[in-house]
Chimera marker file (.cmm) of the C-alpha trace (Angstrom):
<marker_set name="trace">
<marker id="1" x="89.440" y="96.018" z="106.195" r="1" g="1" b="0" radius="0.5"/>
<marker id="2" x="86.086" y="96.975" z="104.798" r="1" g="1" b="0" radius="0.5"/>
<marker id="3" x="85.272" y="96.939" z="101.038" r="1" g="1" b="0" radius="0.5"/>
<marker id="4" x="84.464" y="100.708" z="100.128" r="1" g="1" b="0" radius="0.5"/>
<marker id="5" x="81.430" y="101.122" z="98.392" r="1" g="1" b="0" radius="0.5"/>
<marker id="6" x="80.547" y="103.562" z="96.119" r="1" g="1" b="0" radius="0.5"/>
<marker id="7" x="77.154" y="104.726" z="94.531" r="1" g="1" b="0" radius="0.5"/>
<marker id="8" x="76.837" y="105.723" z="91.234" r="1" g="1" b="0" radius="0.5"/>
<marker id="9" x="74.609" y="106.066" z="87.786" r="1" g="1" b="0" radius="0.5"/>
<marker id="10" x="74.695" y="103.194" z="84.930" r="1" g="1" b="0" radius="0.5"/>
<marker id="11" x="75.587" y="104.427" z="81.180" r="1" g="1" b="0" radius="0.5"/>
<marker id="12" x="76.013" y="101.359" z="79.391" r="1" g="1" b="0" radius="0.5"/>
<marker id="13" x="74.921" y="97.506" z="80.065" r="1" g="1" b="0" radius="0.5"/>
<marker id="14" x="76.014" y="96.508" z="76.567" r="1" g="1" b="0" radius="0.5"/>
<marker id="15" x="78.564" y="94.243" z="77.514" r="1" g="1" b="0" radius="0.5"/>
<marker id="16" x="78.017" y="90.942" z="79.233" r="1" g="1" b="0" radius="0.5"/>
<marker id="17" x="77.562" y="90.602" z="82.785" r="1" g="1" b="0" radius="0.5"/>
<marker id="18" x="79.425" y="94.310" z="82.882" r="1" g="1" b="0" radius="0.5"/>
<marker id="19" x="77.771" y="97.869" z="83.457" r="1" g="1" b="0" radius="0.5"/>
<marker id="20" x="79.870" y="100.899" z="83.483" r="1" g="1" b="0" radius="0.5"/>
<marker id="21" x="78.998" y="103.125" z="86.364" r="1" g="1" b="0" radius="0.5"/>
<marker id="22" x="79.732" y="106.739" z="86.517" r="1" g="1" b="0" radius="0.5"/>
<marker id="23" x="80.021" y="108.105" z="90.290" r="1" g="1" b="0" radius="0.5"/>
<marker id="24" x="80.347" y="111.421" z="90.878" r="1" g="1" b="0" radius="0.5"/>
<marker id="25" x="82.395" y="113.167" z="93.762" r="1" g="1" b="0" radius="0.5"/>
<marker id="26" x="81.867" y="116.703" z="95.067" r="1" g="1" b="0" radius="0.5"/>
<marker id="27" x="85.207" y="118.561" z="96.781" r="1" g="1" b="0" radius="0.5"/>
<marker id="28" x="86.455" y="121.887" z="98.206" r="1" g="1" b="0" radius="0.5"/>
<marker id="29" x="89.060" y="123.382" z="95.815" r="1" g="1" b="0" radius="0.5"/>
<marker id="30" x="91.813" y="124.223" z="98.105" r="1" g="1" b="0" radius="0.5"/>
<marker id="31" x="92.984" y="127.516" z="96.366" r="1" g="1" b="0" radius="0.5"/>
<marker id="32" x="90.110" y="129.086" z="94.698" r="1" g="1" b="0" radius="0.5"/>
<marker id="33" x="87.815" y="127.452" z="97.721" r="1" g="1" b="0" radius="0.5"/>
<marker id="34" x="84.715" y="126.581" z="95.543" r="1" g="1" b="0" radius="0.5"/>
<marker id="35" x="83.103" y="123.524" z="95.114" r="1" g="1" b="0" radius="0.5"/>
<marker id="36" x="84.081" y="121.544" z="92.344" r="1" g="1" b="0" radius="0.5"/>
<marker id="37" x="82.534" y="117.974" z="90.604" r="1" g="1" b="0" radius="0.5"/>
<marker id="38" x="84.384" y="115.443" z="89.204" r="1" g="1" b="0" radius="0.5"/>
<marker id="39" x="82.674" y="112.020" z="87.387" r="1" g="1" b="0" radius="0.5"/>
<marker id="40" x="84.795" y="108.494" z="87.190" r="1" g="1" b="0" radius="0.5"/>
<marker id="41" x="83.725" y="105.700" z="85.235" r="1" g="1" b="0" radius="0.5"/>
<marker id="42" x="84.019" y="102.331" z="86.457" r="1" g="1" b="0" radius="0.5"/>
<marker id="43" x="83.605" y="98.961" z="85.525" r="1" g="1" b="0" radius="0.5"/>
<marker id="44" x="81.332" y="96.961" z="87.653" r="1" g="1" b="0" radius="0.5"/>
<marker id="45" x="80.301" y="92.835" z="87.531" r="1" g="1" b="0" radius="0.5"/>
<marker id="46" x="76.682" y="92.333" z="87.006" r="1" g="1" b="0" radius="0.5"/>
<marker id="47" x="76.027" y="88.586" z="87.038" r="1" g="1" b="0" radius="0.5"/>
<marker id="48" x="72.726" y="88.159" z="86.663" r="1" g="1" b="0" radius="0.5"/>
<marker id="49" x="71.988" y="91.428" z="84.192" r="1" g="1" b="0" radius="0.5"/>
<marker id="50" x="69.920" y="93.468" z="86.565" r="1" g="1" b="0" radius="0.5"/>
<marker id="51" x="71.454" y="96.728" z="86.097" r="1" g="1" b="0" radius="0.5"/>
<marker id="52" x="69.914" y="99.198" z="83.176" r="1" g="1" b="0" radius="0.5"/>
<marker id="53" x="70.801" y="102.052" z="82.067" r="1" g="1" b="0" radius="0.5"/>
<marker id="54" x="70.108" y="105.408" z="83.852" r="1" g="1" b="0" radius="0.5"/>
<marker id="55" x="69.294" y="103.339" z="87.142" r="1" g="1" b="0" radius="0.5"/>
<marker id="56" x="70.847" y="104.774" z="90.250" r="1" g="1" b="0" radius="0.5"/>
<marker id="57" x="72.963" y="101.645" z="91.711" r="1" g="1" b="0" radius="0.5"/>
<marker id="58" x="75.275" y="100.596" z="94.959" r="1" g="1" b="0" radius="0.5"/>
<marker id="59" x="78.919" y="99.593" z="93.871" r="1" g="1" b="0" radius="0.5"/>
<marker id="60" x="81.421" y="97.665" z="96.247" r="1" g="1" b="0" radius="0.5"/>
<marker id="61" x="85.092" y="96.599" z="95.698" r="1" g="1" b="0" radius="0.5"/>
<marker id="62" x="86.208" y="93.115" z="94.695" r="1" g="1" b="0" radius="0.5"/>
<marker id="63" x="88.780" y="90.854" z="94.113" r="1" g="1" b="0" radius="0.5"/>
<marker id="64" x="89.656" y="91.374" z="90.391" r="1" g="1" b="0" radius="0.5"/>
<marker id="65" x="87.784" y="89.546" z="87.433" r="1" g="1" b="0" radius="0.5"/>
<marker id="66" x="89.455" y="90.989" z="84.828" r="1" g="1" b="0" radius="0.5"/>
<marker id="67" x="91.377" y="93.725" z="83.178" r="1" g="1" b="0" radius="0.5"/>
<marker id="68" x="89.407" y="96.403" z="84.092" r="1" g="1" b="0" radius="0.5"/>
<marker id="69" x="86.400" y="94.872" z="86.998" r="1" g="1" b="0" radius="0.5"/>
<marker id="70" x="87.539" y="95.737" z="90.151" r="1" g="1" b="0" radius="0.5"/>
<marker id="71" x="84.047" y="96.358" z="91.335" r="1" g="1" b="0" radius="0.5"/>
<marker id="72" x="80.758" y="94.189" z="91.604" r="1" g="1" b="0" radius="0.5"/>
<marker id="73" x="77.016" y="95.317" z="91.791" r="1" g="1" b="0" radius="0.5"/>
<marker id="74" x="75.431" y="95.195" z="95.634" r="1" g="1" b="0" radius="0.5"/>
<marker id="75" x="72.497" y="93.239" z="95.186" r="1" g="1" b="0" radius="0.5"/>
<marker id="76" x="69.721" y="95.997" z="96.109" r="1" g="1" b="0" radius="0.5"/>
<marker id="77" x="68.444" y="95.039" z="100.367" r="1" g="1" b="0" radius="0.5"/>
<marker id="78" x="64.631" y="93.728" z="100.050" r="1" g="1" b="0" radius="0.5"/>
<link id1="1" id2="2" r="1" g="1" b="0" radius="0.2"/>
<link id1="2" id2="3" r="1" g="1" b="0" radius="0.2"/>
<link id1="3" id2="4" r="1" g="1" b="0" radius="0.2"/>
<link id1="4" id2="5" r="1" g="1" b="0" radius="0.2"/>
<link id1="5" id2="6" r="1" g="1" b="0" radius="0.2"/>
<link id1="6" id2="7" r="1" g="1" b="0" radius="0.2"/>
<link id1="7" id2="8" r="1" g="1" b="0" radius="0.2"/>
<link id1="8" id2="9" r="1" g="1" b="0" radius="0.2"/>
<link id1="9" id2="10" r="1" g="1" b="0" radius="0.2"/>
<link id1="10" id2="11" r="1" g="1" b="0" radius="0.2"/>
<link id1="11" id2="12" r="1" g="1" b="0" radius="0.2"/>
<link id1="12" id2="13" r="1" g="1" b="0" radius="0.2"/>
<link id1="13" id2="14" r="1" g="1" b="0" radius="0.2"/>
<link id1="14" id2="15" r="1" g="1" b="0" radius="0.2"/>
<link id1="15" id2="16" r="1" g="1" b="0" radius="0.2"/>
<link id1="16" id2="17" r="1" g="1" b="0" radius="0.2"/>
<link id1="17" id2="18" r="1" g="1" b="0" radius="0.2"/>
<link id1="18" id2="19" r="1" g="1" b="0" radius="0.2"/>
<link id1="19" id2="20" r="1" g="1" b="0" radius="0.2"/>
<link id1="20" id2="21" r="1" g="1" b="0" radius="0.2"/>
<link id1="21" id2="22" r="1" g="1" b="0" radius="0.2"/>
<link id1="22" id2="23" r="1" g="1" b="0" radius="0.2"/>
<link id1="23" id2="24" r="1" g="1" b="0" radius="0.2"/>
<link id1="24" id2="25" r="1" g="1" b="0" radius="0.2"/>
<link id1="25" id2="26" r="1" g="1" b="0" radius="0.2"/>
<link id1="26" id2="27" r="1" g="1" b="0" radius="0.2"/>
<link id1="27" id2="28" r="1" g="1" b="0" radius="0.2"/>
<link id1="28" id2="29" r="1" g="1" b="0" radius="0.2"/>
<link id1="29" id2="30" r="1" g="1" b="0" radius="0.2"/>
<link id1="30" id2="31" r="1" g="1" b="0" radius="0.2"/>
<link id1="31" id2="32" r="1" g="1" b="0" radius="0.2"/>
<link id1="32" id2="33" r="1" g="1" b="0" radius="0.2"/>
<link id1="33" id2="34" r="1" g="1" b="0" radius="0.2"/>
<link id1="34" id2="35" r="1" g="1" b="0" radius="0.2"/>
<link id1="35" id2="36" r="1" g="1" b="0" radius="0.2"/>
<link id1="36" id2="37" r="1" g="1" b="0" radius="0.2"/>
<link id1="37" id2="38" r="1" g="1" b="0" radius="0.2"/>
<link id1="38" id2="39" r="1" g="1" b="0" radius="0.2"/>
<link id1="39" id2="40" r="1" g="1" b="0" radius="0.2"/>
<link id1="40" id2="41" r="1" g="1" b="0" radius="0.2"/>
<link id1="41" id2="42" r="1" g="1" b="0" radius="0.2"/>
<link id1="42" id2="43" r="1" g="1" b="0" radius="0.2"/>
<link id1="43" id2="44" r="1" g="1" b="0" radius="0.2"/>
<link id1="44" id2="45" r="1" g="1" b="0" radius="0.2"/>
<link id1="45" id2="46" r="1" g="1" b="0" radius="0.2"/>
<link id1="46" id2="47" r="1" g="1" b="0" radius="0.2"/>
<link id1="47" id2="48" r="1" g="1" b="0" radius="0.2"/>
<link id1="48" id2="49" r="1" g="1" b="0" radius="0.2"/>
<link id1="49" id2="50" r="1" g="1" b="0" radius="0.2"/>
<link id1="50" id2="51" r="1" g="1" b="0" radius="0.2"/>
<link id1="51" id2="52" r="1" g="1" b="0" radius="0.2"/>
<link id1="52" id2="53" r="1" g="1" b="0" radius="0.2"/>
<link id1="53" id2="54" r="1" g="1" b="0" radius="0.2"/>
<link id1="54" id2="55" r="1" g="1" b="0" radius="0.2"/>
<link id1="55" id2="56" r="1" g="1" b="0" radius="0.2"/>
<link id1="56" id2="57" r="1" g="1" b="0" radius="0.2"/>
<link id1="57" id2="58" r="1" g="1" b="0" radius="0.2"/>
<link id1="58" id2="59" r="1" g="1" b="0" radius="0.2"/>
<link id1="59" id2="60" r="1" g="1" b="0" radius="0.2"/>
<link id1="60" id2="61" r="1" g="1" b="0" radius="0.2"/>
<link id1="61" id2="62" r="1" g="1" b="0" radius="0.2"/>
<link id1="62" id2="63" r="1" g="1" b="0" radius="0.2"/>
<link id1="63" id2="64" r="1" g="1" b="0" radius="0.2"/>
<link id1="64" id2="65" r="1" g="1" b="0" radius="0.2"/>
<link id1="65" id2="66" r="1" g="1" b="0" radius="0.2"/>
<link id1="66" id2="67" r="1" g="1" b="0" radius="0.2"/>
<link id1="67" id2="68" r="1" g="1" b="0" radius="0.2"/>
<link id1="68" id2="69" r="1" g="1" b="0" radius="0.2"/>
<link id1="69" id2="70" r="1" g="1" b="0" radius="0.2"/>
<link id1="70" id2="71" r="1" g="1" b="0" radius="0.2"/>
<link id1="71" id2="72" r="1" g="1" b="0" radius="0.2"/>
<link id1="72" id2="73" r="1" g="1" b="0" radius="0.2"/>
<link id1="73" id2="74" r="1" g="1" b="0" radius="0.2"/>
<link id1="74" id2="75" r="1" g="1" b="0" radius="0.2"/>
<link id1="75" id2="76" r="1" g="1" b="0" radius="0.2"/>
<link id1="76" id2="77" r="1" g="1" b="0" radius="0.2"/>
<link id1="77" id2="78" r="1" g="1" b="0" radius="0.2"/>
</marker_set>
């Protein structure tokens, strides 16, 4: 099964080897029939520190690394 992958904004790289990402989704409200946005924060693995804040960045699912990181960082394609 493929890992979905998700692309999103950092807001914080305070924590080590961690970035929270905010991703935002756009849907069709199914009574009022308007689009609607709605922002989740996750939790992504940075291992080498790359991410900063306000970058736009690529994240993918993983196998979990701890309470909260179920996602990792794609490295960016060269």
């Amino acid at each position: 099964m493929p890992k979905r992958i998700l692309q999103g904004v950092v807001v914080s790289d305070k924590q080590h080897k961690t970035v929270v990402v905010r991703v935002e989704r756009t849907f069709l409200h199914p009574l009022l029939r308007k689009t609607v946005r709605r922002t989740k924060k996750y939790h992504a693995h940075d291992e080498n520190g790359v991410a900063k804040v306000g970058e736009r960045v690529q994240i993918q699912e993983c196998a979990p690394k701890s309470k909260l990181k179920r996602w990792e960082i794609v490295p960016a394609q060269a």
